[in-house]
C-alpha positions as CSV (number, residue, x, y, z in Angstrom):
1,X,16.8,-2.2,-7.2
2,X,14.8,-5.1,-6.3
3,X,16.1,-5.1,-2.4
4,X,14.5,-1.1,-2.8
5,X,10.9,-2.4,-4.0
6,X,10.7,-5.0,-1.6
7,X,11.0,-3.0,1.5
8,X,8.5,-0.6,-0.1
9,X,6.0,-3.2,-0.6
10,X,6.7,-4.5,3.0
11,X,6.4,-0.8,4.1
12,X,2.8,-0.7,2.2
13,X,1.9,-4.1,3.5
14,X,2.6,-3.1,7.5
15,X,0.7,0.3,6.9
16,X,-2.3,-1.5,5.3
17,X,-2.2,-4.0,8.1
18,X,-2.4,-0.9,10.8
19,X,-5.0,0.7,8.7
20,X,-7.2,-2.3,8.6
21,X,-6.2,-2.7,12.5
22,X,-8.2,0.8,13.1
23,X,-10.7,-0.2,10.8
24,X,-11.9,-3.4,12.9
25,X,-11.2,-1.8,16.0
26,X,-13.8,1.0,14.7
27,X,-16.3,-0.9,13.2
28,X,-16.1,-3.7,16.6
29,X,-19.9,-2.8,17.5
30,X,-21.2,-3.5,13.8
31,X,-20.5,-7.4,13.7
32,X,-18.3,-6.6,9.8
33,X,-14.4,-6.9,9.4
34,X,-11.8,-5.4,7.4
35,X,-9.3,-8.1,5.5
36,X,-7.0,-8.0,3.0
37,X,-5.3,-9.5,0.9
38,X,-2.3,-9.6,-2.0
39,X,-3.9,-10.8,-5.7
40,X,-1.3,-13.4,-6.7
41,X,-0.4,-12.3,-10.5
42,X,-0.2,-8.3,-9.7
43,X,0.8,-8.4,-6.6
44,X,-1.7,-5.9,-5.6
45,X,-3.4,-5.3,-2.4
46,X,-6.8,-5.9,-1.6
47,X,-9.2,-4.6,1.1
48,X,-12.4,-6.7,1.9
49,X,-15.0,-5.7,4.1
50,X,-17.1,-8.6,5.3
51,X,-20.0,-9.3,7.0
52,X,-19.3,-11.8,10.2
53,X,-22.5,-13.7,10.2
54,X,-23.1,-14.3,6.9
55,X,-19.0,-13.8,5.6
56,X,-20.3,-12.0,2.1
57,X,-18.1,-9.9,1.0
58,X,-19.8,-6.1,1.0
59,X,-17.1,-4.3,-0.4
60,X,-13.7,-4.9,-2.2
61,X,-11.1,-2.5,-3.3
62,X,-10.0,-3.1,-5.8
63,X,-12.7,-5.3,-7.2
64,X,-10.7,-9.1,-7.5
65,X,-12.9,-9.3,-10.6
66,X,-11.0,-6.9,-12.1
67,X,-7.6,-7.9,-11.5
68,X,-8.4,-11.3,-12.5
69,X,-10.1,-10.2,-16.0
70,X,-6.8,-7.4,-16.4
71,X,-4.9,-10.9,-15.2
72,X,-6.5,-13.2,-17.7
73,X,-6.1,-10.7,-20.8
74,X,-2.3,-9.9,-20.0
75,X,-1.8,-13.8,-20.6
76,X,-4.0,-13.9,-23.5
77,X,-1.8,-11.2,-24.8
78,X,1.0,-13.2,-23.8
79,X,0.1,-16.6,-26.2
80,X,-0.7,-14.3,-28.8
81,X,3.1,-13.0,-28.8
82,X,4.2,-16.4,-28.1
83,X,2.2,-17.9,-31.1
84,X,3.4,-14.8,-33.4
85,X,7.3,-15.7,-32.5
């Protein structure tokens, strides 16, 4: 049911939040953060590692390049059905 896959993604979201907790905590001393975040079409979770001073991203899992391109050819897919029907 939909009630069931909403606590699991809440469940997901609070243990990537503690994981990303122990992450900074860890890395305090190195001046880089952990971050995430949720990509808006797949609802997928994102970890970010960034650099404080400069705020570049070093590291992001998944990629949000990916998802976006996976993002933009779903709805390319999409029109083609639409202009097909």
């Amino acid at each position: 049911t939909q009630e069931a896959i909403d606590k699991n993604q809440n469940y997901k979201l609070e243990e990537i939040h503690k994981a990303v907790d122990k992450l900074n905590k860890f890395m305090e001393d190195e001046d880089i953060d952990a971050e995430y975040e949720v990509h808006d079409k797949f609802n997928q979770i994102m970890i970010k590692i960034v650099d404080n001073k400069t705020k570049d991203v070093l590291l992001e899992v998944p990629p949000k390049k990916i998802l976006d391109m996976v993002a933009k050819m779903c709805e390319m897919v999409g029109i083609l059905v639409d202009k097909k029907a």
